[in-house]
N, C-alpha and C positions, 0 to 999 in steps of 0.2 A: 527097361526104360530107354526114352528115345536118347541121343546123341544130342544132347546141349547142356551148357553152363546154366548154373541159376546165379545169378548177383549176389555177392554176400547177403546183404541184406534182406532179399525175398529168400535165400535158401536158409537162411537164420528165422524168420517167420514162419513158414512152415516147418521146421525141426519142433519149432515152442509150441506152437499153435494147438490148443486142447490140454498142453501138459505144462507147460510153465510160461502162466499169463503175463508177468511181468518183464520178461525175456521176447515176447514179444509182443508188445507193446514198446520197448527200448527200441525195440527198429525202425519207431515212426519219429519224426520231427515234429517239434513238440505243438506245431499249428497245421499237423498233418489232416488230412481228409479220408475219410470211407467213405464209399458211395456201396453201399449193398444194394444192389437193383435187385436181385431177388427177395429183400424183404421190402424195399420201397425205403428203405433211410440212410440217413446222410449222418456222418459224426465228423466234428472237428473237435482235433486236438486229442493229448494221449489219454486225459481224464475217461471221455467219452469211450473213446474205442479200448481201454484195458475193461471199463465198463462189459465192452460187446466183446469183447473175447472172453470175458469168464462168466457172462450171463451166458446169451445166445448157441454161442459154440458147445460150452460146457450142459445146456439145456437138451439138447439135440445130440449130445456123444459123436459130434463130428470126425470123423477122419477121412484125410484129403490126401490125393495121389498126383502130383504135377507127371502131367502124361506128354506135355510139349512145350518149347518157349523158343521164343524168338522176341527182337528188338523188331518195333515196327513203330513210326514218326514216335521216335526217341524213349518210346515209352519199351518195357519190358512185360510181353501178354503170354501166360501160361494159360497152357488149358489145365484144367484141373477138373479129375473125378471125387467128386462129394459123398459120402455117403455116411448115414446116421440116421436118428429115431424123426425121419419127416417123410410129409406124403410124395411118393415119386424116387426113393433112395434106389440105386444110386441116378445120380444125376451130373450132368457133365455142365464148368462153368467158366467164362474166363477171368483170369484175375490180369488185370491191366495196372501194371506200377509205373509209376513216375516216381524218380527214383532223383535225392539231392543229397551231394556230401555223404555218400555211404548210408543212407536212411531213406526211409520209404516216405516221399512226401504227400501222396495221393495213390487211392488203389480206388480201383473201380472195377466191382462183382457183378458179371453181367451174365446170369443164366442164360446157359446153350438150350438142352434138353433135358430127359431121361437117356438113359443105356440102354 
């Protein structure tokens, strides 16, 4: 792995992510935003998104590998390799956090490619 810090908060999301839905979902603010541009939808709020963490993710057998991160216009953008039961596995994505008070206020999933 490369040579960077993850923020509490985004390196607490991905620990949880696939394996303990509630845990991360605790790391959004509770009028938090997802924007999945790879599936085309948007969720507000944690209802919605523990929603898309143990349907979606849990559907698909995701596991995710943060391969880069850097802060860039205040926001925190990992690249991340995806890979699970979908067409084009693995495939490479960035996950762009906006990040308030130790919690994830907005993530925006902006598919790269395939590997």
């Amino acid at each position: 792995m490369s040579d960077f810090h993850l923020p509490t908060p985004v390196s607490t999301f991905f620990a949880a992510k696939g394996e303990d839905t509630e845990r991360a979902a605790a790391c959004f603010t509770e009028d938090a935003i997802v924007w999945d541009n790879g599936e085309d939808i948007k969720l507000q709020g944690t209802t919605e998104i523990r929603k898309w963490l143990s349907g979606t993710i849990a559907e698909y057998k995701l596991t995710t590998e943060v391969v880069s991160g850097e802060i860039v216009n205040s926001q925190f953008v990992a690249g991340v390799v995806v890979m699970g039961d979908f067409p084009g596995s693995p495939y490479k994505f960035e996950y762009a956090f906006t990040l308030h008070e130790e919690k994830i206020a907005e993530l925006a999933i902006n598919p790269i490619g395939p590997l």
